[in-house]
N, C-alpha and C positions, 0 to 999 in steps of 0.2 A: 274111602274118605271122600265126601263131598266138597266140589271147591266151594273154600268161603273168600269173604272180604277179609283181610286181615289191618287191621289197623296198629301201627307203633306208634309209639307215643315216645319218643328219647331215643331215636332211630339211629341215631347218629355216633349214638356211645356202641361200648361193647358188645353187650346182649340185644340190643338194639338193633343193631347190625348184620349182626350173626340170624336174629328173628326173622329179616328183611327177608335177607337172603336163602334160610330156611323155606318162609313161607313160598319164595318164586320158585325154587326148586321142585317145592312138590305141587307145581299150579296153580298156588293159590293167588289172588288178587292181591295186592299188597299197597298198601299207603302209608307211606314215611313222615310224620311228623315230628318235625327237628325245628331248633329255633336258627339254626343255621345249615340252609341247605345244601351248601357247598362242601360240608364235612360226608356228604352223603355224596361220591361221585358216581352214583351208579345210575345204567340205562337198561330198561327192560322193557318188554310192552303192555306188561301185569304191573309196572311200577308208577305212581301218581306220589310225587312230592310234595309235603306242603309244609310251609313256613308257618310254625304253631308253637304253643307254648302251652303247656296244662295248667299253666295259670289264670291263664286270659280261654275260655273253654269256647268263648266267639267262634278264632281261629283255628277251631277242627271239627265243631260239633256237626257242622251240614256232611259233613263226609262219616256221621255215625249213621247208622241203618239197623232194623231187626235181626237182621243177620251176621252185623261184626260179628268181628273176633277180637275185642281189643287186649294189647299185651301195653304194659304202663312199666318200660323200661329206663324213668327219670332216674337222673344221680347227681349229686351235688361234685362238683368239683374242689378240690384242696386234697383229697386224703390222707394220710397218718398226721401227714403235718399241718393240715390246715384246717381242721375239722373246726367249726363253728358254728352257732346256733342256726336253725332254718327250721321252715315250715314247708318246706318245697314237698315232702311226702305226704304229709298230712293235708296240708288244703289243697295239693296236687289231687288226691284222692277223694277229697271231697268235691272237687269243684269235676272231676270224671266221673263219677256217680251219680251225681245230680245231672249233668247234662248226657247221659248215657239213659237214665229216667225217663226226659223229655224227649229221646229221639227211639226208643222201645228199642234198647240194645241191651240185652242180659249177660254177655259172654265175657269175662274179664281176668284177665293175669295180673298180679300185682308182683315186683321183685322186692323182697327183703333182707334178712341175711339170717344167718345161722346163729351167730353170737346176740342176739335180740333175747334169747333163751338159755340160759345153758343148759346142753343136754348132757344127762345123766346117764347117759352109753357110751360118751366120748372119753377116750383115752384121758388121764389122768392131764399129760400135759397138754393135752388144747382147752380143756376145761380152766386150766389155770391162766394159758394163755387169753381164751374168749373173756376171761370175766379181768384180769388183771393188766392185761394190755390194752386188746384192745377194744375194751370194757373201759376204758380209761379216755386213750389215746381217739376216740373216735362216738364220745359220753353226748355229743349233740346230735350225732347222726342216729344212733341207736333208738336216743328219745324221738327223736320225731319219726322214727320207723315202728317204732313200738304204737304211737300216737296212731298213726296209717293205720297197722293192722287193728287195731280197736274200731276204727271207725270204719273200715272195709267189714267186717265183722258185724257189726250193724245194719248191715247194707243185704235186702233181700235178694239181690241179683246172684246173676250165676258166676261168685269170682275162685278163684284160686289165688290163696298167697305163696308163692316160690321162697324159699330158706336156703338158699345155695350155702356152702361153705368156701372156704377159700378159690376162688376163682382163676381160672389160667384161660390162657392164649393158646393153649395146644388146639388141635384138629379134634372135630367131633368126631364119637366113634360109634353113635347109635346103640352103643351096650354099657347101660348105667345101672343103679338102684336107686330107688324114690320108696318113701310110705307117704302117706296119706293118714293126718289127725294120728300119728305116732313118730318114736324117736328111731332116727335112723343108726344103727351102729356103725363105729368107724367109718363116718361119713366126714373126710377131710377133704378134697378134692372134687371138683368137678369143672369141665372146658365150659364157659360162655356157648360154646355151639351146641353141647347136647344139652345145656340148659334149653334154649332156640329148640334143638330138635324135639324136646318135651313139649313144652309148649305146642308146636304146630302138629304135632299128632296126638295129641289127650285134649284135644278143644270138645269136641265130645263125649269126653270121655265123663258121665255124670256120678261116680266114685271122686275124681276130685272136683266137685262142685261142692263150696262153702268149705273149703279142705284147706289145709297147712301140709304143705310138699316137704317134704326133707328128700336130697338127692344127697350121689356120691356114688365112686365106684367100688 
């Protein structure tokens, strides 16, 4: 694997995090874009911080290059209980596209979720659960992720959309299952870090380019 530049974009959340430190792990150059960079206490000498917002695309777009790697790990904060209308994913995604265009960078991770779809491999009760809870409980977030991948989908560059399922805080273990433009079976689970570890080692990987990832163990 060749070292790249790696660029985060929501650096500071979960998978943000986890991608950060993923990337410096295996040498890669890395750039934390957070709207708050104090949530990011980390020192590296591959690490360059910067105070950004995927809304305002001003504030990261000189630090895109033909050789990113960008991972676009934004999230809305409130969850079950808070969930409320936004466009944070959608013109998130627009406004990275377009200025990823202007600065000739093709390489792109989008995070979405699993529940966006229901799949028709999953156990009886998470299918009941994704579409009746929280299919419900989380009915704005979903829309404006659904909105994203439509409009990443659109987008001739080289992106990947990520579909995690239920997400944890456990330790990455480097041994998962993904498909690519198919349904994953018994796909409930998967750690923020081997999301991260996916990501930074299938950047080349041109099987998922313009692909929808399903993971899980």
């Amino acid at each position: 694997m060749q070292r790249n530049t790696i660029l985060v974009l929501g650096a500071g959340g979960g998978i943000g995090r986890q991608a950060v430190e993923a990337g410096l792990a295996e040498g890669h150059r890395v750039i934390a874009v957070l709207r708050t960079p104090s949530k990011l206490p980390l020192t590296h000498p591959d690490l360059t911080i910067v105070r950004g917002d995927i809304l305002q695309p001003s504030t990261f777009e000189s630090h895109l290059s033909g050789e990113t790697v960008v991972v676009s790990a934004i999230g809305v904060s409130g969850g079950l209980k808070g969930d409320k209308p936004t466009t944070l994913y959608s013109q998130g995604a627009l406004n990275l596209l377009e200025a990823m265009k202007r600065r000739g960078t093709r390489r792109v991770y989008f995070i979405s979720a699993s529940a966006v779809e229901i799949s028709p491999v999953m156990p009886a009760f998470a299918r009941f659960a994704a579409k009746n809870i929280l299919g419900k409980l989380l009915r704005h977030m979903y829309a404006d992720l659904r909105l994203m991948e439509s409009k990443v989908k659109e987008s001739d560059l080289d992106w990947t959309i990520i579909r995690p399922p239920r997400l944890t805080n456990k330790a990455g273990t480097g041994h998962y299952r993904f498909a690519v433009n198919q349904w994953l079976k018994n796909s409930l689970s998967i750690s923020r870090a081997d999301v991260a570890d996916f990501m930074i080692h299938h950047s080349e990987d041109t099987d998922t380019y313009k692909g929808i990832v399903e993971m899980g163990y």
